[in-house]
KEFI-906040 format. One record per atom (N, C-alpha, C, O): residue in one letter; x, z, y. Coordinates in steps of 0.05 Angstrom, whole numbers, padded with zeros to 5 digits, always signed. Layout:
AXZY;...
END
This chain:
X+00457-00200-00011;X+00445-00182-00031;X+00422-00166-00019;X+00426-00152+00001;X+00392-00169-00034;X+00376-00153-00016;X+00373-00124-00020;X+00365-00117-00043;X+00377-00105+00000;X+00369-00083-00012;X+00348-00079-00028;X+00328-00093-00026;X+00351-00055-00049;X+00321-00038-00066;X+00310-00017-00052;X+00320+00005-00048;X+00290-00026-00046;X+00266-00002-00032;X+00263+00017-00051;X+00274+00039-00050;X+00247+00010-00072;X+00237+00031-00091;X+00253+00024-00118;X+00258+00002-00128;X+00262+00052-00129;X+00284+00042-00161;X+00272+00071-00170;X+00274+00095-00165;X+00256+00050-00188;X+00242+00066-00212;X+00257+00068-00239;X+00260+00045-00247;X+00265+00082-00253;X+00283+00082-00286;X+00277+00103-00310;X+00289+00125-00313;X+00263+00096-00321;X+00249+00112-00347;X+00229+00127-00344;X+00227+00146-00360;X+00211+00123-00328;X+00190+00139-00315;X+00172+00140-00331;X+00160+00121-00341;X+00166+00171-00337;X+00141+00184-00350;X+00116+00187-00341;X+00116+00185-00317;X+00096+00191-00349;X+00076+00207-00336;X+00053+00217-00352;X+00034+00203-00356;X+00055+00237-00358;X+00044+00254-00376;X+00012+00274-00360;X+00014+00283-00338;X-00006+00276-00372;X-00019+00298-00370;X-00035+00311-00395;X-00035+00303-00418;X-00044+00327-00387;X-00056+00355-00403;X-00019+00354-00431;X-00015+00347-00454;X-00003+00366-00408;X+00020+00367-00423;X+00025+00387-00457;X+00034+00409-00453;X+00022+00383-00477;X+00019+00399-00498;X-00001+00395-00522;X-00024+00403-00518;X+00006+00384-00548;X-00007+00382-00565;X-00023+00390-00566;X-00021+00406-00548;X-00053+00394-00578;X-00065+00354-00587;X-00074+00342-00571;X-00086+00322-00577;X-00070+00352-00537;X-00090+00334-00519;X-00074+00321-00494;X-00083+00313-00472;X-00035+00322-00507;X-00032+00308-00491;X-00045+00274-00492;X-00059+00262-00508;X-00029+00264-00460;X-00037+00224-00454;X-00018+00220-00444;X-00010+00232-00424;X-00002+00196-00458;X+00018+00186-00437;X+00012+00165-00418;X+00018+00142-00423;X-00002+00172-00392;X-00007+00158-00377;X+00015+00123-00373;X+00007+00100-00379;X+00041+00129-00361;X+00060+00114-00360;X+00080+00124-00379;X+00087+00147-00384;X+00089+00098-00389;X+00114+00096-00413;X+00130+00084-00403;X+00125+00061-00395;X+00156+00097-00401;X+00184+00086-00399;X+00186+00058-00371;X+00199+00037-00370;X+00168+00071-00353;X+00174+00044-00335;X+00196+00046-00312;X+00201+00059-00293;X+00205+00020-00328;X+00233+00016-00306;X+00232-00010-00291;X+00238-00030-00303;X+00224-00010-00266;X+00227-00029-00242;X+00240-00028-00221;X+00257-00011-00219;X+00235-00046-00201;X+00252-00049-00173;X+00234-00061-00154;X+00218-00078-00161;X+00236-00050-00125;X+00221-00070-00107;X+00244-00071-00088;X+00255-00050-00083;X+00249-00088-00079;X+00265-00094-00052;X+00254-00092-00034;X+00230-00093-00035;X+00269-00088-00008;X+00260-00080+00015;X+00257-00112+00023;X+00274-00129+00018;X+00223-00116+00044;X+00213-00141+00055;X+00204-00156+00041;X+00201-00180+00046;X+00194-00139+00010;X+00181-00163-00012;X+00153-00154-00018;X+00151-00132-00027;X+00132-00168-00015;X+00118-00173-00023;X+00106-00173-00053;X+00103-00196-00062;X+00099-00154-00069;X+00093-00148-00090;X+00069-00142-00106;X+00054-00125-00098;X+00065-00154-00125;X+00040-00141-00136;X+00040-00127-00158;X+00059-00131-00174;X+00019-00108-00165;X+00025-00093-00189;X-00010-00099-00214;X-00032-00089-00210;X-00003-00115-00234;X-00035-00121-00240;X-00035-00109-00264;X-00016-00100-00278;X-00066-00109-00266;X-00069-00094-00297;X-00107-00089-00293;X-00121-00084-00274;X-00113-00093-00319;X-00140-00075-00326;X-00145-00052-00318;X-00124-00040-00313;X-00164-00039-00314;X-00168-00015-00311;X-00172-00004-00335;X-00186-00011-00354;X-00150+00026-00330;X-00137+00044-00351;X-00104+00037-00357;X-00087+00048-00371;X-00103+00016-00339;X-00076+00015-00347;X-00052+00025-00345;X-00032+00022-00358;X-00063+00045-00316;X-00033+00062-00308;X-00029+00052-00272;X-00015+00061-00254;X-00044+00035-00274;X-00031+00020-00248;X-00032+00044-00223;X-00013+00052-00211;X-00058+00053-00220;X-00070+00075-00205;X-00041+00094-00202;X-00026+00091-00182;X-00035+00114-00225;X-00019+00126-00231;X+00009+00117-00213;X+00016+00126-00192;X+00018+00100-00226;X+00039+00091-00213;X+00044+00078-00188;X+00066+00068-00182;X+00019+00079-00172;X+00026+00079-00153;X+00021+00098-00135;X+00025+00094-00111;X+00009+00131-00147;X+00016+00150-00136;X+00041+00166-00139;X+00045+00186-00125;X+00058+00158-00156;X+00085+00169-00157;X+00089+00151-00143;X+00087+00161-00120;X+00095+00125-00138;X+00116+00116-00116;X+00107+00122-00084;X+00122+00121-00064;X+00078+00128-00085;X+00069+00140-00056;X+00079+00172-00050;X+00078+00185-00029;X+00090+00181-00081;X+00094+00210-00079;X+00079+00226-00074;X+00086+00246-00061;X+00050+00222-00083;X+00027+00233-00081;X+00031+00257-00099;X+00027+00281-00094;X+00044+00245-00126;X+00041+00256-00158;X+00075+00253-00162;X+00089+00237-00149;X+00084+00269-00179;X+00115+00274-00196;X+00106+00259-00227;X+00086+00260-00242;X+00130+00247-00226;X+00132+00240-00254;X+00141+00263-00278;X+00154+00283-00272;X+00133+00257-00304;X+00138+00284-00318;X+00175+00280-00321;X+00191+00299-00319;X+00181+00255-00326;X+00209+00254-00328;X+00218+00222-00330;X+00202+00206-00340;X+00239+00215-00323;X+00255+00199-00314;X+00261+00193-00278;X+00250+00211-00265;X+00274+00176-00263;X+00280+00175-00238;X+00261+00161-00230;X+00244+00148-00241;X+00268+00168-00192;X+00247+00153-00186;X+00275+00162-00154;X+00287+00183-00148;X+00275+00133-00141;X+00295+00136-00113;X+00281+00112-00099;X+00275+00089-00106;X+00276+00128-00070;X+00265+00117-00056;X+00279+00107-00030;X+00268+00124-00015;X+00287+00100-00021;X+00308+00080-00001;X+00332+00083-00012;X+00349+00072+00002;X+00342+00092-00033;X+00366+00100-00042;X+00369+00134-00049;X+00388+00144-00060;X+00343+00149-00040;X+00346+00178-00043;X+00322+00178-00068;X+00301+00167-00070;X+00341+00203-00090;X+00328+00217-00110;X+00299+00233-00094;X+00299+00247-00074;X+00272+00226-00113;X+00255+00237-00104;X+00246+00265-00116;X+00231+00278-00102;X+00254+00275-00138;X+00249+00288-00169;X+00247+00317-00151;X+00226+00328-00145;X+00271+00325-00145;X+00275+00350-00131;X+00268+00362-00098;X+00274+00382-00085;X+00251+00333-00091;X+00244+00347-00063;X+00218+00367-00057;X+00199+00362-00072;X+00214+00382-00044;X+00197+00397-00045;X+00179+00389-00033;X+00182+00369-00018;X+00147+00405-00037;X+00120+00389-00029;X+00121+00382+00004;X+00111+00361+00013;X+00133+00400+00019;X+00141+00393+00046;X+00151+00365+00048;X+00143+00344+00058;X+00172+00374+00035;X+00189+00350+00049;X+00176+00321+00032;X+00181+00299+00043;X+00164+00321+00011;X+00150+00299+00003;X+00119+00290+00021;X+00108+00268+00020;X+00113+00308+00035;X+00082+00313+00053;X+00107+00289+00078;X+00097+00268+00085;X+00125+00292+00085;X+00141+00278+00103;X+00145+00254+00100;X+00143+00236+00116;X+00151+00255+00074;X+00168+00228+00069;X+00142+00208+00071;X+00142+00185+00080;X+00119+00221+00059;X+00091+00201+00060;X+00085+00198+00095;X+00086+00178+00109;X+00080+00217+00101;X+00076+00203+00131;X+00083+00196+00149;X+00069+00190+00168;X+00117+00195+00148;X+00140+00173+00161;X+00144+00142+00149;X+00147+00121+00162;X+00142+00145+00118;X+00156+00126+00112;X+00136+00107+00097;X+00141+00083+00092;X+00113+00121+00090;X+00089+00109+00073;X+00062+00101+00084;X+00050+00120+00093;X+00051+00078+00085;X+00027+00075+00093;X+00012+00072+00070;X+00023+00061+00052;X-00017+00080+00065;X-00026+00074+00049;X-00058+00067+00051;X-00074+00082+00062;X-00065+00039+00040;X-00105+00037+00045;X-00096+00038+00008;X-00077+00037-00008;X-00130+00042+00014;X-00146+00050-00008;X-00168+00032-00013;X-00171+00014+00003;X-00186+00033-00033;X-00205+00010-00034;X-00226+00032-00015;X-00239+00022+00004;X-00227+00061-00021;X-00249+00073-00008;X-00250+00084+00018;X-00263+00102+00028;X-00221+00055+00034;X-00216+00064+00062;X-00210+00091+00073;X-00192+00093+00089;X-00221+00107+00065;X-00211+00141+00071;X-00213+00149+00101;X-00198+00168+00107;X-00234+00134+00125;X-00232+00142+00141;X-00239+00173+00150;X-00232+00189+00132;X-00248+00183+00165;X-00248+00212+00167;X-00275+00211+00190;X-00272+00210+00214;X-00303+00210+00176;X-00327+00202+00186;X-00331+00209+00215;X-00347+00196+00229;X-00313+00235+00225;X-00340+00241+00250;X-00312+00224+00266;X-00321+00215+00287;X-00296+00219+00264;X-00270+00206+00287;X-00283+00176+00283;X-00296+00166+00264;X-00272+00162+00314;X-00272+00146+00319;X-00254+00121+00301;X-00238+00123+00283;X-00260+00111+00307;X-00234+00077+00288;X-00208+00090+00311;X-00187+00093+00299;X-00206+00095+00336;X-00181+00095+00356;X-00174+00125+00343;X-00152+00127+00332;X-00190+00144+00343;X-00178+00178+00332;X-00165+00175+00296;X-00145+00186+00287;X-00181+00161+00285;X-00170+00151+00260;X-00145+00144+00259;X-00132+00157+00243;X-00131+00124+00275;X-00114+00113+00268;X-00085+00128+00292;X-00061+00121+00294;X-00099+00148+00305;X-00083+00162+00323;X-00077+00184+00304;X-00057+00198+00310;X-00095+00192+00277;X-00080+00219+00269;X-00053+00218+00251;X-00041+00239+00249;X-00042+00197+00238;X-00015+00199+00231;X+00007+00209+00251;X+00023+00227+00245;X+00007+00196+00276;X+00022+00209+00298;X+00013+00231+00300;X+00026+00251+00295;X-00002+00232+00304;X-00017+00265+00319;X+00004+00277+00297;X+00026+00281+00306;X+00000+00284+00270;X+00022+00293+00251;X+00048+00299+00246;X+00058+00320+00237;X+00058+00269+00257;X+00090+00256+00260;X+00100+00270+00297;X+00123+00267+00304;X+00076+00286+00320;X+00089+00294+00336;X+00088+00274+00355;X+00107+00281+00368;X+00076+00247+00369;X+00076+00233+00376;X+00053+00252+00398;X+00035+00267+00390;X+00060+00248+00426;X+00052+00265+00450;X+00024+00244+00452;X+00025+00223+00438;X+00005+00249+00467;X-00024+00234+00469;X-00023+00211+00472;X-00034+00193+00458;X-00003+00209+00500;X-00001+00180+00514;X+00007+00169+00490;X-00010+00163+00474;X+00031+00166+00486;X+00042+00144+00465;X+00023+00138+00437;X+00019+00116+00429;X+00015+00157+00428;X-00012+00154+00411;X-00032+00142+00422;X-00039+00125+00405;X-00046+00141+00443;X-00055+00122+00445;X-00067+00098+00452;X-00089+00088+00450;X-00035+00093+00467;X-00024+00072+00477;X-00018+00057+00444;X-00029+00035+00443;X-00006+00062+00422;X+00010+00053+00398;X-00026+00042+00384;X-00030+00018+00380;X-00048+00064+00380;X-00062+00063+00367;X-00087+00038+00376;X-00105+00028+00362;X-00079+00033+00405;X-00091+00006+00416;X-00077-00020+00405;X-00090-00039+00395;X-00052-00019+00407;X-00036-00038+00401;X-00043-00047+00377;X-00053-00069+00380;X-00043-00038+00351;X-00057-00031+00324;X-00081-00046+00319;X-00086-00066+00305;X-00097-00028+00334;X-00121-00042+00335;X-00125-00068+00341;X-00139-00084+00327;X-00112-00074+00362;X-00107-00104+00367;X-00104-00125+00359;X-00115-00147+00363;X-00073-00109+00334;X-00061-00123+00317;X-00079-00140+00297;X-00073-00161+00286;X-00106-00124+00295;X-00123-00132+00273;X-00156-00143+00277;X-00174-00149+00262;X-00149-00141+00312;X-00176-00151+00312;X-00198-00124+00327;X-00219-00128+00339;X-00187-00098+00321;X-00216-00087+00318;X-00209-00070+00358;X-00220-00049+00364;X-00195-00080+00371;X-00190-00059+00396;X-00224-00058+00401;X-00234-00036+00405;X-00240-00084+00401;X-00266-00070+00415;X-00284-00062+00413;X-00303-00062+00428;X-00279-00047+00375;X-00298-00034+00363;X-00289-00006+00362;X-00304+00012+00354;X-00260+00001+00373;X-00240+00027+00376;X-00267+00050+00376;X-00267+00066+00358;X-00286+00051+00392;X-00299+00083+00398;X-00318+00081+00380;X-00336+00097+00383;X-00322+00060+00354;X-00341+00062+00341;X-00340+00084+00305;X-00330+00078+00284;X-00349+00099+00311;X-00346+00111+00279;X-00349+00093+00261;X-00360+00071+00263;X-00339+00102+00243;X-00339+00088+00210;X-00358+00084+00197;X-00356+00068+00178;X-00387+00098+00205;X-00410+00091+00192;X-00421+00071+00216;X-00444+00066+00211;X-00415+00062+00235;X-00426+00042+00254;X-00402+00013+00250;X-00401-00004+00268;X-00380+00011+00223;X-00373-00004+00230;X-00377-00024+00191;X-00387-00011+00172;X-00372-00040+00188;X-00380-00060+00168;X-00357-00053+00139;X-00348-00030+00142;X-00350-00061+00123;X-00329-00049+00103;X-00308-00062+00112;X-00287-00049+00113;X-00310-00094+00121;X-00277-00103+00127;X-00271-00089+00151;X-00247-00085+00157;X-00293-00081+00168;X-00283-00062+00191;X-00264-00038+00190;X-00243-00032+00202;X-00280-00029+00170;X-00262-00004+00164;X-00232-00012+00142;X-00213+00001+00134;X-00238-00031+00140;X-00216-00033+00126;X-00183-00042+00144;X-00159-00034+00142;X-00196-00061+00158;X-00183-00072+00187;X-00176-00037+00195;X-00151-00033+00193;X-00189-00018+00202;X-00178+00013+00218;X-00157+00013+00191;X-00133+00014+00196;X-00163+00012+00173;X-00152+00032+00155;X-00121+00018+00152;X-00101+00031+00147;X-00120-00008+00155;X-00091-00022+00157;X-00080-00010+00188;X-00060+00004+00189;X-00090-00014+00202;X-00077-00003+00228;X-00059+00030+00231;X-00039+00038+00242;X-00081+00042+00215;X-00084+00070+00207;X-00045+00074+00187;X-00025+00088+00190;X-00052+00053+00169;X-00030+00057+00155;X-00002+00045+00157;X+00017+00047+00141;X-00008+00024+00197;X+00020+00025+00202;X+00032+00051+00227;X+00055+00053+00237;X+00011+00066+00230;X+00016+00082+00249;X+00044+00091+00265;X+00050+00091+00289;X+00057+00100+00239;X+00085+00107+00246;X+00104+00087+00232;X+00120+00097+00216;X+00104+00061+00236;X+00121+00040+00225;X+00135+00045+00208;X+00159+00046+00213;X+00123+00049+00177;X+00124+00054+00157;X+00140+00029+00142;X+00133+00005+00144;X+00166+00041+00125;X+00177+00027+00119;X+00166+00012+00090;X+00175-00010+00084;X+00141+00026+00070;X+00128+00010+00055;X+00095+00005+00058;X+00092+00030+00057;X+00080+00000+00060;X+00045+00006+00050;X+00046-00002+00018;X+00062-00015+00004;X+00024+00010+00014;X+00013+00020-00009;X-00011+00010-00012;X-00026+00022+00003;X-00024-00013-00029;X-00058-00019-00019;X-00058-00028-00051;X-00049-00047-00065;X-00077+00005-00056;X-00098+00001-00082;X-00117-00011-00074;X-00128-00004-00053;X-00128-00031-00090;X-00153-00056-00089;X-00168-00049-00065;X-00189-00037-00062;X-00142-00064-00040;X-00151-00054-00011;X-00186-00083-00012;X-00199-00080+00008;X-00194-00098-00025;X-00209-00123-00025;X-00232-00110-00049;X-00254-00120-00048;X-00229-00093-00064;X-00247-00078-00080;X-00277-00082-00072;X-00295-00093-00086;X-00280-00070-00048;X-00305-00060-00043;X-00313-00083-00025;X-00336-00081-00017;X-00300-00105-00016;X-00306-00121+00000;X-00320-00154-00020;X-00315-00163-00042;X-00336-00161-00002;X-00336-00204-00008;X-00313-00211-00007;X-00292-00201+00000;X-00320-00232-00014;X-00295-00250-00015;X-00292-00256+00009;X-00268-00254+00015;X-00307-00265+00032;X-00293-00276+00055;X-00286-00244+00071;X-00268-00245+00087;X-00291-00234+00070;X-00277-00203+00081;X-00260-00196+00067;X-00244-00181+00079;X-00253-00200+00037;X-00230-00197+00028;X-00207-00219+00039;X-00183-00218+00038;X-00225-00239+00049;X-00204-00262+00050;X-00190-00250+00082;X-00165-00252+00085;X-00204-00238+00102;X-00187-00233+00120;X-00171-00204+00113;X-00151-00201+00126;X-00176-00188+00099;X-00158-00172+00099;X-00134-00184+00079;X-00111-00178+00087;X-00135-00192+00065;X-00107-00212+00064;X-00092-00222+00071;X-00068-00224+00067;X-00109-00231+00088;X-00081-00247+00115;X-00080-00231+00136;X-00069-00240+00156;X-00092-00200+00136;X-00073-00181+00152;X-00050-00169+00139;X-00030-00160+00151;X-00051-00168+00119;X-00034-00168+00098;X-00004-00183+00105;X+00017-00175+00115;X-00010-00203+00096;X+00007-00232+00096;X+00025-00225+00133;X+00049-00225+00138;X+00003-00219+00153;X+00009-00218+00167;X+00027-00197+00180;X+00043-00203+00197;X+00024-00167+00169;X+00044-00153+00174;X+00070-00151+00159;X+00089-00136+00164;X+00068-00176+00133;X+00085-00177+00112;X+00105-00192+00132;X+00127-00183+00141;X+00091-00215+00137;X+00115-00242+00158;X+00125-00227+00185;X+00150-00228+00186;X+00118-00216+00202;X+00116-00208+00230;X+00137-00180+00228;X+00156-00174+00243;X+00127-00169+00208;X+00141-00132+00216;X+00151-00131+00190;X+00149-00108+00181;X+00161-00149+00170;X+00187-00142+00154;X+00180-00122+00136;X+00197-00108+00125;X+00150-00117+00133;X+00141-00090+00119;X+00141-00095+00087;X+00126-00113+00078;X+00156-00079+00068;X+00148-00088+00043;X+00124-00072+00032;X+00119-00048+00028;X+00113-00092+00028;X+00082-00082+00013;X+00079-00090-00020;X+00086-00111-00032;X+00066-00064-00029;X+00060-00065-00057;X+00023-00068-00060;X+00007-00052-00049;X+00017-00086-00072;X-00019-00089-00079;X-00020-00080-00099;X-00004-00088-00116;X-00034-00064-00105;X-00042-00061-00141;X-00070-00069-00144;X-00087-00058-00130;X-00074-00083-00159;X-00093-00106-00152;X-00105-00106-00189;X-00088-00099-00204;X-00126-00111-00198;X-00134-00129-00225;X-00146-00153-00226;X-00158-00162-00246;X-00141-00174-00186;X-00152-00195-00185;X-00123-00206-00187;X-00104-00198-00174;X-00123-00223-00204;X-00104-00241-00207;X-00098-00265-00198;X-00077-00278-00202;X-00128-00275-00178;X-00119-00296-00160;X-00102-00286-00134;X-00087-00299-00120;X-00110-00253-00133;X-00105-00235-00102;X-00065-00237-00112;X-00046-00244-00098;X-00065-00232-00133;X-00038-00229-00142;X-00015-00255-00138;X+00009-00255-00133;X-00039-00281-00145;X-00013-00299-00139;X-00004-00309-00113;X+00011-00328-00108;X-00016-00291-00096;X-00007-00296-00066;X+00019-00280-00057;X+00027-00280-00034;X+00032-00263-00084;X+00053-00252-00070;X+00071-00256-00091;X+00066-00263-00114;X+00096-00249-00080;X+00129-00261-00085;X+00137-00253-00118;X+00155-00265-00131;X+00120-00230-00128;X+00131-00221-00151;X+00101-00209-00160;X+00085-00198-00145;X+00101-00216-00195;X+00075-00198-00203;X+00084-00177-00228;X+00093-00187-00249;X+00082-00155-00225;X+00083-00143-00249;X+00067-00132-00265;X+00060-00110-00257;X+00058-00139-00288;X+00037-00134-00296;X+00037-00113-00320;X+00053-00118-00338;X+00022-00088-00324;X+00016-00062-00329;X+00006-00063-00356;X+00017-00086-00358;X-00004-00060-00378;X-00012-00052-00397;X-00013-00038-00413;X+00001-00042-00433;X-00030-00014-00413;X-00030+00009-00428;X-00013+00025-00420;X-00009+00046-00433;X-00003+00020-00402;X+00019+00054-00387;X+00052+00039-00393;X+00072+00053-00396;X+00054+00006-00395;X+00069-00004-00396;X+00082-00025-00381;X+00064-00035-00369;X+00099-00035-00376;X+00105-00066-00358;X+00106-00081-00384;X+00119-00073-00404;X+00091-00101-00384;X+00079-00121-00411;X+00097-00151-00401;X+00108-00165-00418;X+00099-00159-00370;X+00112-00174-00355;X+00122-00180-00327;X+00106-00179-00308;X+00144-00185-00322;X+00146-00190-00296;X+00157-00212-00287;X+00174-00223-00301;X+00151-00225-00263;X+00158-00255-00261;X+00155-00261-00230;X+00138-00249-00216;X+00178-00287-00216;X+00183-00277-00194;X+00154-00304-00197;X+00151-00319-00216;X+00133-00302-00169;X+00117-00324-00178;X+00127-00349-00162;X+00138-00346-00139;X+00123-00386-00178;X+00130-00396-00167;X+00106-00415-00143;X+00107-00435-00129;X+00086-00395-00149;X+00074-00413-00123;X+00071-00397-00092;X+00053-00402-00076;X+00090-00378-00088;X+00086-00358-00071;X+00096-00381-00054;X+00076-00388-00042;X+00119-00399-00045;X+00130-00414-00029;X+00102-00435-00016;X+00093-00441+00006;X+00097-00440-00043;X+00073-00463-00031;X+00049-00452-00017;X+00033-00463-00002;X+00049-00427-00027;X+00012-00415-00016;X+00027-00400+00020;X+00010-00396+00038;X+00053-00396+00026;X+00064-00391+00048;X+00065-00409+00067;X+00058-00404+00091;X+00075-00435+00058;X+00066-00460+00079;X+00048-00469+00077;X+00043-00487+00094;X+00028-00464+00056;X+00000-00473+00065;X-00012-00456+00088;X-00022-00467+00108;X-00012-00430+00085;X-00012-00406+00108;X-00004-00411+00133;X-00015-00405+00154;X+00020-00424+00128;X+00037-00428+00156;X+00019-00453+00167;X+00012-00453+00191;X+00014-00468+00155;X-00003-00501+00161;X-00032-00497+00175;X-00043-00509+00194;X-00039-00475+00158;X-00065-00463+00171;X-00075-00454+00194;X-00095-00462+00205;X-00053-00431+00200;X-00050-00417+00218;X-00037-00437+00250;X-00042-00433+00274;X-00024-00453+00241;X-00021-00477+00259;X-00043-00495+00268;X-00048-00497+00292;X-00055-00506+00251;X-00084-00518+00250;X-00097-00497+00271;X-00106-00508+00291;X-00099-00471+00270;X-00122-00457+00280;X-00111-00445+00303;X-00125-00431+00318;
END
């Protein structure tokens, strides 16, 4: 039986709370992600998707229903201890990378530790390793405006395994990129998915990006419209595997 990472159940999300100008952002959504699954979340823009994946990052509170994250109620924790739970347990890219301009790609991806209490050496000693992981160790002393978009996007995955984060979080991490720079941040993707057991959520509105992973749920109007486990995730994995052998 696989464990549930994230157990979402009747989830609201409301703003400008109060007649005539409330919006119900998200309606009644009730899902599940398991821990080590690969997930996508699709939809148009306006759909909610955004939204909902800042409550499960715990960015944002829902107005009402649950929301339990390894098995713990999130509703009642305080901004502290939710400021925690994101930078232990959450990694997150963004499409607009979010690096932090005057730091290096190596200082970038060293400040989650720096946070989490992690002493220099081991920061970065961890934050090479990282780098590595993705390609970019020998662009490490280069700022973010000296490096290309999949560059920074490459820091920004590294960045968001910092403290071996039990989920990532990647809003249309391929957004701002081509296709063949989207195409490698995918298979760093794929790659910390197979290797480090990480379950990752995409919220994605490319729907070819979507059928590369194990489950798609798709969003409409602040709703789940469908969910379906996909059946070509097996085949596009040993084609991956075939590939990566080949090369």
């Amino acid at each position: 039986m696989r464990e549930i990472m994230i157990d979402i159940r009747n989830l609201v999300k409301k703003v400008f709370i109060g007649s005539p100008n409330e919006l119900q952002i998200l309606k009644n959504i009730t899902m599940t992600v398991y821990k080590g699954e690969f997930v996508s979340i699709v939809g148009a823009s306006g759909s909610g998707k955004t939204t909902l994946m800042n409550v499960i990052g715990v960015l944002d509170r829902p107005t009402s229903g649950e929301y339990l994250l390894d098995g713990k109620p999130m509703q009642k924790k305080s901004d502290n201890e939710l400021s925690d739970i994101r930078n232990k347990k959450i990694g997150f890219v963004f499409q607009t990378f979010n690096l932090i301009p005057r730091n290096s790609a190596l200082k970038n991806v060293e400040l989650p530790m720096l946070y989490a209490g992690l002493n220099r050496q081991q920061r970065l000693q961890k934050a090479k390793e990282l780098l590595e992981l993705v390609g970019m160790l020998e662009r490490m002393y280069h700022l973010p405006n000296e490096l290309s978009g999949g560059e920074k996007q490459r820091v920004a995955i590294s960045r968001a395994l910092a403290n071996d984060p039990a989920i990532i979080l990647a809003d249309e991490p391929t957004g701002a990129l081509d296709s063949a720079t989207g195409r490698v941040v995918m298979d760093l993707f794929h790659k910390v998915h197979e290797t480090r057991g990480t379950t990752v959520v995409l919220v994605t509105h490319n729907h070819e990006l979507a059928e590369e992973t194990e489950r798609i749920i798709t969003l409409k109007d602040g709703s789940i419209v469908d969910e379906k486990t996909n059946p070509n995730y097996r085949t596009f994995t040993m084609k991956r595997g075939e590939m990566n052998a080949f090369h």
